[in-house]
C-alpha positions in Angstrom: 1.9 -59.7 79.2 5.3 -57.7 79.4 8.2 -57.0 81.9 5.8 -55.3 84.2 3.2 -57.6 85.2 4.8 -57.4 88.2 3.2 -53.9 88.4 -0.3 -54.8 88.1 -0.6 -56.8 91.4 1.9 -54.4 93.0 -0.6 -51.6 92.1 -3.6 -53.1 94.1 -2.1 -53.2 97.1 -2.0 -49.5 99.0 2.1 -48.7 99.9 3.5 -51.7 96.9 6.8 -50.6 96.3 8.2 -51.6 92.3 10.9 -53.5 91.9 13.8 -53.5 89.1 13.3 -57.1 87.5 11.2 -60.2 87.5 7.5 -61.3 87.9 6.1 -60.8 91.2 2.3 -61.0 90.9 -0.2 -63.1 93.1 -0.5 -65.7 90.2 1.7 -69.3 91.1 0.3 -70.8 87.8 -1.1 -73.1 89.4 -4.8 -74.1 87.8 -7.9 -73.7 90.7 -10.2 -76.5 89.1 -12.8 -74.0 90.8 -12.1 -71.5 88.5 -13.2 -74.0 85.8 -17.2 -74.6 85.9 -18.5 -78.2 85.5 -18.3 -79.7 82.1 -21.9 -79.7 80.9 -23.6 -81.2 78.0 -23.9 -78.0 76.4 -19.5 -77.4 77.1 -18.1 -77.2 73.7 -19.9 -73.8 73.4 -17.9 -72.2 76.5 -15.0 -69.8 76.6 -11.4 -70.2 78.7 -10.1 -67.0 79.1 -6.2 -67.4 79.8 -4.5 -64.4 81.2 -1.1 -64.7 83.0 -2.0 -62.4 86.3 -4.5 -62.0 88.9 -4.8 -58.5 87.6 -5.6 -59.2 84.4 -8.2 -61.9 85.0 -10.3 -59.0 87.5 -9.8 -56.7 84.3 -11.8 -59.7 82.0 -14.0 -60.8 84.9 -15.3 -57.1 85.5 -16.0 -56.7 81.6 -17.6 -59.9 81.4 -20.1 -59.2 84.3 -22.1 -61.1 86.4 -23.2 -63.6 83.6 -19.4 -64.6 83.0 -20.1 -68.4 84.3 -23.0 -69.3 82.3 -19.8 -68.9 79.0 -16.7 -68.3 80.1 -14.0 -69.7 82.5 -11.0 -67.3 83.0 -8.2 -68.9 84.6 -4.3 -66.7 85.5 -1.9 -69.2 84.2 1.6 -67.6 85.2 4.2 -65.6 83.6 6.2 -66.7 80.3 5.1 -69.2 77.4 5.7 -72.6 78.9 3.6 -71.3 81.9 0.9 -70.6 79.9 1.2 -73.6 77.5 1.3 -76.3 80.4 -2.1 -74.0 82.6 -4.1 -73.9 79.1 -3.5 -77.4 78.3 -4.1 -78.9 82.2 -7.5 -76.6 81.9 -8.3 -78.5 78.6 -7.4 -81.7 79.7 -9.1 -81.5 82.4 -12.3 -80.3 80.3 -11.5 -83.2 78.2 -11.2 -85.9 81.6 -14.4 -84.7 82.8 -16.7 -84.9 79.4 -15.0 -88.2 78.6 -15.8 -89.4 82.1 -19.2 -88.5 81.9 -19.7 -89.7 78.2 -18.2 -93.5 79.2 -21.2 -93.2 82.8 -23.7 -92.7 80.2 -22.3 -96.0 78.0 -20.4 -94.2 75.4 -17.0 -95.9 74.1 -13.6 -93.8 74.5 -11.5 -94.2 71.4 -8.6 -96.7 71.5 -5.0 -94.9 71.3 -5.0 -95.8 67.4 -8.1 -93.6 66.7 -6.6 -90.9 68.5 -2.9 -91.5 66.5 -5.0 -91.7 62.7 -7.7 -89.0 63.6 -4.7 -86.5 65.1 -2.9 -87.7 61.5 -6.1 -86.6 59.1 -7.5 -83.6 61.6 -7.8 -80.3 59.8 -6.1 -79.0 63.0 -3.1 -80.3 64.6 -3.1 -81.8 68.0 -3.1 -85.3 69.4 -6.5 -84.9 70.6 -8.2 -83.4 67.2 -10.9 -85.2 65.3 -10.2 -88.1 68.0 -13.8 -88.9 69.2 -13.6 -86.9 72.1 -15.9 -83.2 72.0 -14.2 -80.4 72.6 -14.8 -78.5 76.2 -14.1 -75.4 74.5 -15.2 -73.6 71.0 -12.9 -71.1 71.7 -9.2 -70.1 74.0 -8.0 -66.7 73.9 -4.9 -65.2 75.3 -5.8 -62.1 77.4 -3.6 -59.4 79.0 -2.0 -56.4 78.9 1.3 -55.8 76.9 3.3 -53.2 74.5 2.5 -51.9 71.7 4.8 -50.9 68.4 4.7 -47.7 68.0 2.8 -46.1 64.8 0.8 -49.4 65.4 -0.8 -49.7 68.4 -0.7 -46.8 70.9 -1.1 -46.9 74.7 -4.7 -47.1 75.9 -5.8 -48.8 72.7 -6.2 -52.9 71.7 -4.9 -55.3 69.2 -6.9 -58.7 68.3 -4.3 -60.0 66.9 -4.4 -62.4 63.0 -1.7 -64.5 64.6 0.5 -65.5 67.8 4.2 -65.9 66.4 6.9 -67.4 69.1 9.9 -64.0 67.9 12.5 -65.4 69.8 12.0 -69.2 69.1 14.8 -70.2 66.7 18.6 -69.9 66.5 21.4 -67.1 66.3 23.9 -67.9 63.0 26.4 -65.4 62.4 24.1 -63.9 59.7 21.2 -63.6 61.5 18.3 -64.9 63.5 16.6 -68.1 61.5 13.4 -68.8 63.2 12.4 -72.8 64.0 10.1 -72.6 60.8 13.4 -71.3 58.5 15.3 -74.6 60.0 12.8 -77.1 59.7 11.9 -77.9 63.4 8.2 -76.8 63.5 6.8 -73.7 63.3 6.8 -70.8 65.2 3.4 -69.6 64.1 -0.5 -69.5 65.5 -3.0 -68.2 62.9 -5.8 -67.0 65.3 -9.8 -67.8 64.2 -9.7 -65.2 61.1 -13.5 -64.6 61.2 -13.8 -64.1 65.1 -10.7 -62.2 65.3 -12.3 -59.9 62.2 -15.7 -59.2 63.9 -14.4 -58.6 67.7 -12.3 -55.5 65.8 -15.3 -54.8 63.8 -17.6 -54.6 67.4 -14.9 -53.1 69.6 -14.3 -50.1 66.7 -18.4 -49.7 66.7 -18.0 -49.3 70.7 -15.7 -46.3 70.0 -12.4 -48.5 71.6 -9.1 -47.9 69.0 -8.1 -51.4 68.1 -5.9 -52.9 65.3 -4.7 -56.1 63.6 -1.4 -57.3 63.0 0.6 -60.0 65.0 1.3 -60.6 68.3 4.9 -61.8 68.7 4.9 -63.4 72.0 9.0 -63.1 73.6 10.7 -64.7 76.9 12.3 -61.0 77.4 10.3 -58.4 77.6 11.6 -56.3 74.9 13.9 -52.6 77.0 16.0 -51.4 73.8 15.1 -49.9 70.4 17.7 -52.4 68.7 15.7 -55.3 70.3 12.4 -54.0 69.2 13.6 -52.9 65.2 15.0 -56.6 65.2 11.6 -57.8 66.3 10.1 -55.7 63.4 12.6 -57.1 61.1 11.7 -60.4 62.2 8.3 -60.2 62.0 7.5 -57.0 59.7 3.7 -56.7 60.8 4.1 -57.0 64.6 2.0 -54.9 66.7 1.8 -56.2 70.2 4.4 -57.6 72.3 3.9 -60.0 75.1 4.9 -63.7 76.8 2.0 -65.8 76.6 0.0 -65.6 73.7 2.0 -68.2 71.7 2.2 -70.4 74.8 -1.7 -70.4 75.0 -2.1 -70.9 70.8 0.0 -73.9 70.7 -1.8 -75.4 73.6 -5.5 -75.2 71.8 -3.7 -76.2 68.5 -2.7 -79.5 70.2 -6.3 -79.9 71.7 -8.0 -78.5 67.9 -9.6 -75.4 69.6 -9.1 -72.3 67.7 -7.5 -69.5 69.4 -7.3 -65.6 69.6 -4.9 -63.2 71.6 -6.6 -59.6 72.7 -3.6 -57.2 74.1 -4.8 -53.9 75.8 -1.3 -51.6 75.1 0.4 -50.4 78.3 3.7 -49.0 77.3 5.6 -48.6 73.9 7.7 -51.8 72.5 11.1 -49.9 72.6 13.8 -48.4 75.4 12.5 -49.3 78.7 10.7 -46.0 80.4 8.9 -47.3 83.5 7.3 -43.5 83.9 5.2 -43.8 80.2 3.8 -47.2 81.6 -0.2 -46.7 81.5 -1.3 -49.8 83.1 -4.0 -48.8 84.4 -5.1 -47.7 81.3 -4.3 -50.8 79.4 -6.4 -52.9 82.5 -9.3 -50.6 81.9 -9.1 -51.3 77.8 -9.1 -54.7 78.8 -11.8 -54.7 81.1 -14.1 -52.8 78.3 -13.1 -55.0 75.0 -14.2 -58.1 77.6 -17.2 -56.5 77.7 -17.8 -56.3 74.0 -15.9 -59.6 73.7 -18.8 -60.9 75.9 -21.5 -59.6 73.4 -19.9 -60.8 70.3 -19.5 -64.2 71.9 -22.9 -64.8 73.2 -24.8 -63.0 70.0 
């Protein structure tokens, strides 16, 4: 997601007029427990799809097809990475509520706060809810949308599955530089995405004849309009190649919950000086809908 996600709701609607600044689309970010299909026994083998607009969810629901329920749930979370942090992890929790509250009908025992604190302190993954007794509801989250690309990276019209979600701007200004959260000792700032997955969805999508890369997804609160913001992006991250707002947002929210995570980005403008006439969302939307498509195979082969 970018600076103009305003643009992809705008441009269903016949006479929309664009606006200068700020997100405008249909999504509130506010989770539809509809959207989310019943937890079954079978749930730990399903899909959330997290995208931040209405637009982008039609984009993944069209690729996906008419089987989409049986796997996935796709859900618009909002705008930004605390919008999509707090949707991804109410859609997870509320995965979580409604396996644990079937699992205790059928006489199982939920684990006492101190197995969750010593599992969450010897999990593999990170996360107050990993290893804890509970299943997971999900085997997999992904961050889904449309968003820039850096140029000589990842052109318009073409995809990145990205090797990991890194939070760009999360950190502090010194008078020498930027120092990133992980450079002061506060936590880190990155998501390694599921290596393997993210390897063969490339692998499938450049089989379908779709361009796609690697790289990192640096996920920003600004959506990057100067070519000074986007070399000091390159400079902080040196193999970025998509830009958007949520991908880091959704990461750390199925890091906390020990689901791995992926972010697709379908590239709709350049990362760079803002030029409103090069955007190609429409292009980006219809990359997205097809790598859904293939995402759908992969996932359910």
């Amino acid at each position: 997601m970018n600076e103009h996600k305003q643009d992809e709701e705008q441009n269903k609607k016949p006479n929309a007029s664009f606006e200068n600044s700020g997100h405008h689309g249909d999504s509130t970010g506010e989770i539809n427990t509809s959207d989310i299909s019943p937890v079954q026994s079978n749930s730990s083998q399903r899909v959330l799809i997290v995208t931040a607009v209405d637009a982008e969810k039609d984009a993944v629901l069209r690729g996906l097809g008419d089987t989409a329920a049986e796997r996935f749930d796709v859900i618009a979370a909002g705008v930004g990475p605390a919008s999509a942090a707090a949707g991804t992890a109410a859609t997870l929790a509320y995965a979580v509520a409604a396996a644990s509250t079937r699992a205790l009908a059928q006489g199982s025992t939920a684990p006492s706060p101190s197995d969750v604190a010593q599992a969450s302190a010897t999990s593999s993954r990170p996360g107050p809810l990993a290893g804890a007794g509970y299943s997971p509801a999900y085997m997999l989250v992904i961050s889904a949308g449309i968003g820039g690309g850096f140029p000589g990276r990842a052109d318009v019209g073409s995809l990145v599955v990205a090797d990991a979600m890194v939070a760009a701007d999360l950190g502090s200004q010194t008078p020498d530089g930027f120092l990133s959260v992980d450079e002061l000792g506060f936590g880190s700032s990155i998501v390694a995405a599921d290596a393997e997955l993210a390897a063969r969805l490339r692998h499938e999508l450049q089989r379908a004849g779709l361009a796609v890369s690697g790289g990192t997804a640096v996920t920003v609160s600004t959506a990057t309009g100067t070519a000074e913001t986007a070399a000091e992006l390159l400079r902080r991250v040196p193999d970025a190649a998509a830009e958007g707002m949520e991908g880091f947002g959704v990461a750390t929210a199925a890091q906390q919950f020990g689901v791995p995570a992926l972010e697709v980005r379908a590239i709709s403008n350049a990362v760079g000086p803002r030029d409103r006439d090069a955007w190609r969302i429409k292009d980006a939307l219809d990359a997205l809908q097809a790598a859904s498509s293939i995402l759908r195979e992969v996932i359910t082969s």
